[in-house]
C-alpha positions in Angstrom: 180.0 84.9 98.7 177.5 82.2 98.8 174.4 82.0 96.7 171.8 83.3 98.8 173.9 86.7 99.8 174.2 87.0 95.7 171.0 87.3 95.0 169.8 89.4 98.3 172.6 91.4 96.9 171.1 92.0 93.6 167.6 92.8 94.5 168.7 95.2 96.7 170.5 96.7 94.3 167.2 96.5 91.6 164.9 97.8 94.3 167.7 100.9 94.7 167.6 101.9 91.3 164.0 101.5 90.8 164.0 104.1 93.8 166.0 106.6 92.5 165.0 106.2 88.8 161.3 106.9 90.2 162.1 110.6 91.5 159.5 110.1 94.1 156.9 110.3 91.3 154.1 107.2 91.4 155.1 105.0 89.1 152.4 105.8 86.5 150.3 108.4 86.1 146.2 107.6 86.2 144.5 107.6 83.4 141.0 110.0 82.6 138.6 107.2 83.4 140.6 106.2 86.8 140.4 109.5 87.6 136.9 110.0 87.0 136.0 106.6 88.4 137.3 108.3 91.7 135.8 111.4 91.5 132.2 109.4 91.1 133.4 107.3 94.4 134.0 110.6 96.3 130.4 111.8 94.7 129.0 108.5 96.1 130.6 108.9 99.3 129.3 112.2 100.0 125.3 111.3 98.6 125.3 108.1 101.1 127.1 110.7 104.1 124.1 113.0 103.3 121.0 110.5 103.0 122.2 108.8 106.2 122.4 111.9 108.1 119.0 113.5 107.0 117.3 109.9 107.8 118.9 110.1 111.2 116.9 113.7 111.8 114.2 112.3 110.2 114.0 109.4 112.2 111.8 110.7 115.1 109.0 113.0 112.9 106.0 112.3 112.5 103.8 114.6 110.9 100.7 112.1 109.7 99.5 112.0 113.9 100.3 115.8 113.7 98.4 116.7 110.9 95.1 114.2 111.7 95.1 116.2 115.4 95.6 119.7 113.6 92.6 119.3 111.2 94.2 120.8 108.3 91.7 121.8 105.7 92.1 119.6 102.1 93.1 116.3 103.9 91.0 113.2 103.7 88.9 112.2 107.3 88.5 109.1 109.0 85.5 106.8 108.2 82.9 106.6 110.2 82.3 103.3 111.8 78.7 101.6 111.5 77.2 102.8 115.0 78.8 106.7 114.0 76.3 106.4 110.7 73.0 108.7 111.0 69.5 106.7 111.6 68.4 106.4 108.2 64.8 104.9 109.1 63.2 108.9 109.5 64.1 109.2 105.5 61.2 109.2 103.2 61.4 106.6 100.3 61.5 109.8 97.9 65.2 110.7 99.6 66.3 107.1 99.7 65.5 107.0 95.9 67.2 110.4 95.4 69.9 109.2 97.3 70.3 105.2 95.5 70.5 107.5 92.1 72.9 109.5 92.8 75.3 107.0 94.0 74.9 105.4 91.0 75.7 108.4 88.9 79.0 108.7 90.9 79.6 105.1 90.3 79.4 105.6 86.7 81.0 108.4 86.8 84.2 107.0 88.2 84.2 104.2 85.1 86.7 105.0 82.4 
């Protein structure tokens, strides 16, 4: 036989035994972290599979338009631009005092 035959020979003969000697078994057994490691993957797997599917039904609400329309009690309103502002020329100098003072309490109240 010539060399090259030998040796395909041979290794066909290792790989054989390493078959049979194997059972059909893997050839090691995993070890407690590998087989947690896995189990966190398959955890992973499964938050990712959820988060993209609720963003996906989530993609077309809107509920901030629905809300402002609605009126819902307990929710803070627009701001009134300058030309929605009441005429403040009718008040009396008393009320615009009254009124200068009590901003200023609020103002001071807000202060840590």
């Amino acid at each position: 036989m010539r060399n090259l035959d030998c040796k395909i020979v041979l290794v066909s003969l290792c790989v054989l035994h390493l078959f049979s000697a194997s059972e059909g078994r893997p050839p090691r057994s995993r070890t407690v972290s590998e087989v947690q490691l896995m189990h966190n993957l398959g955890e992973h797997r499964q938050v990712q599979e959820r988060r993209q599917w609720l963003q996906m039904k989530l993609r077309g609400i809107h509920t901030a338009a629905a809300r402002a329309a609605s009126g819902e009690p307990g929710r803070a309103k627009r701001r009134l631009s300058p030309e929605e502002l009441p005429d403040l020329s009718d008040l009396t100098p008393e009320e615009i005092q009254y009124a200068l003072s009590f901003l200023e309490k609020l103002l001071k109240s807000k202060r840590p």
